[in-house]
C-alpha positions as CSV (number, residue, x, y, z in Angstrom):
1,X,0.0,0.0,0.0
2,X,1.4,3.6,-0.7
3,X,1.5,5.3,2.2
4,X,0.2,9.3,3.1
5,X,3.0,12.1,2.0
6,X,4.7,12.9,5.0
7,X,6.4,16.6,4.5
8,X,8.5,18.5,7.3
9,X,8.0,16.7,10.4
10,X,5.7,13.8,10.6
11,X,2.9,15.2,8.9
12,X,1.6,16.9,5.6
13,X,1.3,20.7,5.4
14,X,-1.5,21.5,2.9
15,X,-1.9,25.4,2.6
16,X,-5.9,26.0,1.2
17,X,-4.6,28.8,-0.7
18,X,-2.1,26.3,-2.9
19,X,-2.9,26.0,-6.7
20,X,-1.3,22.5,-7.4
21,X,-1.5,19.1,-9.0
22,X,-2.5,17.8,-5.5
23,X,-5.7,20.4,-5.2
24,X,-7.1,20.1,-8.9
25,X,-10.9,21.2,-8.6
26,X,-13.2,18.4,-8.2
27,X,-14.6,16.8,-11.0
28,X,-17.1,18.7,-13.3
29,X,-20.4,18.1,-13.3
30,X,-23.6,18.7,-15.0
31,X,-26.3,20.4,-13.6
32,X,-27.3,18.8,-10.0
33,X,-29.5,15.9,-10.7
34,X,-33.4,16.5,-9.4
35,X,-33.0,13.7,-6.1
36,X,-35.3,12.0,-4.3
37,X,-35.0,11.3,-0.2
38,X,-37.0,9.2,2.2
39,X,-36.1,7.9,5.9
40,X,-34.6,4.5,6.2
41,X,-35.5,2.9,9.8
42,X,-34.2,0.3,11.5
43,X,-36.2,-1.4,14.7
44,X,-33.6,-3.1,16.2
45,X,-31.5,0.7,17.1
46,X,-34.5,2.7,16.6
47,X,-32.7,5.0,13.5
48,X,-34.1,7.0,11.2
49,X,-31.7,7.8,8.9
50,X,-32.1,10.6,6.1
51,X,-31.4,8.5,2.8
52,X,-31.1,10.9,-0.3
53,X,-31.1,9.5,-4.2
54,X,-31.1,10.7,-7.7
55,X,-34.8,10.9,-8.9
56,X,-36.7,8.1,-10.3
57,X,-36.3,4.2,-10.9
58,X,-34.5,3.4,-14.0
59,X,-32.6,0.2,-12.7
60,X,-29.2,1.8,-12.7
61,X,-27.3,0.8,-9.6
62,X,-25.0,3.9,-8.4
63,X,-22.4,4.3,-6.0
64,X,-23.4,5.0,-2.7
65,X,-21.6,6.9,0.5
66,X,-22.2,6.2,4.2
67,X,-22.3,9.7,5.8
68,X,-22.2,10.0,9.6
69,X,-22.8,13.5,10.8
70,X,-21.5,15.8,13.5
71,X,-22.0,15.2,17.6
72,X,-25.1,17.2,17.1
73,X,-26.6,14.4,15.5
74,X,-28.4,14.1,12.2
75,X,-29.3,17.7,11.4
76,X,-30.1,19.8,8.3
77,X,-26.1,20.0,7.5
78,X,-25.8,17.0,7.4
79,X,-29.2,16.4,5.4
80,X,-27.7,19.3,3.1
81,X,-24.8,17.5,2.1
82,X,-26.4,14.3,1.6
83,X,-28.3,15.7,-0.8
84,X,-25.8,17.6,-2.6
85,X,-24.0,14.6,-3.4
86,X,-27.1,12.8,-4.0
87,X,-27.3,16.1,-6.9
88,X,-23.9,14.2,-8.5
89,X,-25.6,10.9,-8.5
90,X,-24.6,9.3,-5.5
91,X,-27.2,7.4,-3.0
92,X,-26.5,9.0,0.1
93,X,-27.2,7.4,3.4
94,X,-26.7,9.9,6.2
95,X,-27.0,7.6,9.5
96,X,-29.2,8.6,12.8
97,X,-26.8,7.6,14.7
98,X,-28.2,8.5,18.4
99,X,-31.9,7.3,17.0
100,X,-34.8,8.4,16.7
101,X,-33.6,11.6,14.8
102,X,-32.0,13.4,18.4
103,X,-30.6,16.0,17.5
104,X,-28.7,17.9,20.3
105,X,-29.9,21.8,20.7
106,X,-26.5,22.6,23.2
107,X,-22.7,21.5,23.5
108,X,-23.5,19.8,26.7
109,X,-26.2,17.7,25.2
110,X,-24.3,16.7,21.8
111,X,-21.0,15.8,24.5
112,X,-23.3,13.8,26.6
113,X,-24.9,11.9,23.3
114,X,-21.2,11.8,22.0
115,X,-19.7,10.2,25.1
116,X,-21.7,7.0,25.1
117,X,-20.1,6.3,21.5
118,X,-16.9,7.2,23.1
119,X,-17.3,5.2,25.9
120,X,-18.2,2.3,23.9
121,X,-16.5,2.6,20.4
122,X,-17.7,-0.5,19.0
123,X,-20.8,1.3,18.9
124,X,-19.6,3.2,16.0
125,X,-18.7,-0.3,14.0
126,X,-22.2,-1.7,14.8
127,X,-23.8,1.4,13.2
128,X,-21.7,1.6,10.3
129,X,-22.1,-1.8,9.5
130,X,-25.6,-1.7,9.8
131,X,-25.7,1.5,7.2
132,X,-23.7,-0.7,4.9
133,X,-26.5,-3.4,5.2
134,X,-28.8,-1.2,4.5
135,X,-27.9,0.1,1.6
136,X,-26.4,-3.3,0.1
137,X,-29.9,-4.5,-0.1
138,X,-30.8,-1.7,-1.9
139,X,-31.7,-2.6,-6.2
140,X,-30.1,1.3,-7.1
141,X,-27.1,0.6,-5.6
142,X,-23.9,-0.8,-7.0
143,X,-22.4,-3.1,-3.8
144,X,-18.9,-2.9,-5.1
145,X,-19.1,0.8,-5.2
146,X,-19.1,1.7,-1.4
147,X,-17.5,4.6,0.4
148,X,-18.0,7.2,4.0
149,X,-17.5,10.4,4.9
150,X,-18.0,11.8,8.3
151,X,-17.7,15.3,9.7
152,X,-15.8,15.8,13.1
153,X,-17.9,13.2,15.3
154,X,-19.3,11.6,12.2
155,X,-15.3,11.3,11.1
156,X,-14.3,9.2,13.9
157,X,-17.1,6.7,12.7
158,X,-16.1,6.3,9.2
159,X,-12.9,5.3,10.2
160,X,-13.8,3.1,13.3
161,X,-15.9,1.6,9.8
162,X,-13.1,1.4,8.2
163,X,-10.8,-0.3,10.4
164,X,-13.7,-2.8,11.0
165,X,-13.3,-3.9,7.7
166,X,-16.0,-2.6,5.8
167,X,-15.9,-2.5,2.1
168,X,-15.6,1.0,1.5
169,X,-13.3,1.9,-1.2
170,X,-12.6,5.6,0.0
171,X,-13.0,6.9,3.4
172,X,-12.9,10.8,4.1
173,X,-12.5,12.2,8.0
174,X,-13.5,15.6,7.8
175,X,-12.1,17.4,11.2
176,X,-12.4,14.4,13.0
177,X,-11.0,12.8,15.6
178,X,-8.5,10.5,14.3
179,X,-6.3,8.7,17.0
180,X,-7.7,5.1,16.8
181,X,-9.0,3.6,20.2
182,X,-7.3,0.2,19.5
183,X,-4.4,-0.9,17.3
184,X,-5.7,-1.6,13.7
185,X,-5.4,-5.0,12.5
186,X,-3.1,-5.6,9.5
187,X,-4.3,-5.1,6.2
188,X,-7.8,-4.8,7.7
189,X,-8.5,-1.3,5.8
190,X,-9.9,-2.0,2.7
191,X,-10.1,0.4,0.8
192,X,-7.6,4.2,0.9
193,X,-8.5,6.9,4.1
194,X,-8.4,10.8,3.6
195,X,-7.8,12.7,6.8
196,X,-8.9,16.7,6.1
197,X,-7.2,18.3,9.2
198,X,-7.3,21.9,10.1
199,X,-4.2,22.7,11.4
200,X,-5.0,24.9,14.3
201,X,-7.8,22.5,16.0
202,X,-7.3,22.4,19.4
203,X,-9.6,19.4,20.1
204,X,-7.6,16.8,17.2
205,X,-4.2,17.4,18.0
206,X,-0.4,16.8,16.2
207,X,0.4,14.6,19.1
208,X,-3.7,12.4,18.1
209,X,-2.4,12.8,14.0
210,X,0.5,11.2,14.7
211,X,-1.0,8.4,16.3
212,X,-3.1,7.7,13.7
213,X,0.3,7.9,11.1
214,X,2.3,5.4,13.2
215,X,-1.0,3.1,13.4
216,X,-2.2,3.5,9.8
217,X,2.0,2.5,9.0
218,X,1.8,-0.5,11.1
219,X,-1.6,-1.9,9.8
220,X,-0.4,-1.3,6.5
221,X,-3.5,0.9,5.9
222,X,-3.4,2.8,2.6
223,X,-4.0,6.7,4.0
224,X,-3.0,10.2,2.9
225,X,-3.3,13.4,5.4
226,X,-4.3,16.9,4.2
227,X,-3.9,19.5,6.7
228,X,-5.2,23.0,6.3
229,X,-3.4,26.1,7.6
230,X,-5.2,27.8,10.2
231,X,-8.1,26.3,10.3
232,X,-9.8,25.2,13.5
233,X,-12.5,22.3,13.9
234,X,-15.4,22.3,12.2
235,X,-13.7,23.9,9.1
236,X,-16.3,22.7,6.9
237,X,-19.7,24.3,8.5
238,X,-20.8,27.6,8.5
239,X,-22.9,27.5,11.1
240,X,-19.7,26.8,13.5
241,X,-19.1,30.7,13.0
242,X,-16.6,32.9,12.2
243,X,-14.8,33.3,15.5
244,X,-11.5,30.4,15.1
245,X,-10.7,31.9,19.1
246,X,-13.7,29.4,20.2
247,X,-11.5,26.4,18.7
248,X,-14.3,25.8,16.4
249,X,-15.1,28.0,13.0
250,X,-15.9,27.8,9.2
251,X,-13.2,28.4,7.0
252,X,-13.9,29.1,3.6
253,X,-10.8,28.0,2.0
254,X,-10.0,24.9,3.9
255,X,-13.9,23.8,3.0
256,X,-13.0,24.3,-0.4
257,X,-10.3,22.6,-0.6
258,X,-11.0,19.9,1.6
259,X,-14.1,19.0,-1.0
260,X,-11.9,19.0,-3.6
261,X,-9.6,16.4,-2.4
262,X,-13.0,14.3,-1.4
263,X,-13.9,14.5,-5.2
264,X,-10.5,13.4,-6.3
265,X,-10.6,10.4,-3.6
266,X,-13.7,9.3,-5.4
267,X,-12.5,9.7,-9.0
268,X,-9.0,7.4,-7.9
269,X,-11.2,4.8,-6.1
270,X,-13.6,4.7,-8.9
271,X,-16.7,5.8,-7.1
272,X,-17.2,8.9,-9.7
273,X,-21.0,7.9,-10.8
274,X,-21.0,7.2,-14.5
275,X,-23.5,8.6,-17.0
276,X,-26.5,5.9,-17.5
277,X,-26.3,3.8,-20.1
């Protein structure tokens, strides 16, 4: 497996601002596809997740991305961005991950809802898993075709996914936190991980990147690291604000640039969508 760039110290320096090879725009696309979305349950956790598609039944099976949100829980940014990449022709499965469609109104509720995940980490595999079943029995969707994304919170999922073995051929961690809670199992990463990093977050440190480096080197996990210049947590959202002083703010560029590097994930992975035949 080819392992993440590693420039400077033991880390990648990516600069938002940078026009190079390794920050081409993301793929052009026509105009965003009219979608479809619905809820997709599940009795046995109580979910509801927020499952968005491109409109209509024509028997073409499409790729399809697990997307686990923020600690707030499945809100309308992470409903949004479901549905803009359903707009590209992806089905999109953002995941209730707290059930019942809780969504936290206050930091001290979302850390609360956050820590029993925490606490119990296998709870993000069970979930993920269960999101990959899900959609796998789905007639629109192409089962070799898989990949996550996750934002902060929802990043730490993907790649507890991920090191569970799921089949997802890409995997993007936006902010989140990366440092694995036990040692990954060789080869057990199936597909390549992208880990958008704001430089300046106080809550994902150097010190937690690094862990995940020296673990994703000894599982032999094919990875690569982007890291964003003064950007804080949250990077991607602009309802974090504008104040990076609170640890936690949208940044325009790194956004930008982060999604960029998603779209060229997909295209090397093969999980562009391809025009119907």
């Amino acid at each position: 497996m080819t392992p993440g760039l590693i420039l400077a110290t033991a880390i990648a320096a990516t600069f938002p601002s940078a026009k190079t090879g390794a920050h081409a725009p993301p793929p052009s696309h026509a105009a965003p596809q009219a979608i479809d979305t619905s809820t997709i349950s599940d009795s046995a956790s109580g979910s509801l997740s927020f499952l968005a598609r491109p409109a209509g039944a024509d028997g073409f099976r499409r790729p399809a991305l697990v997307l686990a949100p923020e600690w707030w829980g499945l809100n309308e940014y992470a409903k949004r961005r479901a549905r803009e990449l359903a707009g590209e022709g992806y089905v999109v499965l953002a995941v209730d991950l707290y059930g019942q469609r809780r969504v936290a109104t206050d930091r001290g509720e979302a850390g609360s809802l956050a820590k029993s995940f925490y606490g119990e980490p296998s709870r993000f595999r069970v979930a993920l898993k269960r999101a990959v079943e899900q959609l796998s029995t789905r007639p629109d969707v192409d089962t070799t075709r898989l990949g996550a994304l996750g934002f902060c919170f929802g990043g730490t999922a993907v790649l507890e996914g991920a090191r569970a073995g799921l089949p997802f051929k890409a995997v993007a961690s936006f902010h989140g936190s990366v440092k694995p809670f036990v040692p990954t199992t060789q080869d057990a990463v199936r597909g390549k991980i992208l880990v958008l990093h704001g430089g300046a977050d106080p809550n994902v440190t150097m010190d937690a990147v690094s862990a995940f480096v020296a673990d994703a080197e000894s599982s032999r996990t094919n990875y690569q690291i982007e890291i964003y210049s003064r950007a804080v947590h949250a990077f991607t959202n602009p309802e974090a604000g504008n104040d990076p002083t609170r640890g936690a703010a949208y940044d325009a560029s790194a956004e930008k640039a982060s999604f960029a590097a998603f779209h060229v994930l997909l295209e090397e992975t093969g999980l562009r969508p391809m025009p119907n035949p």
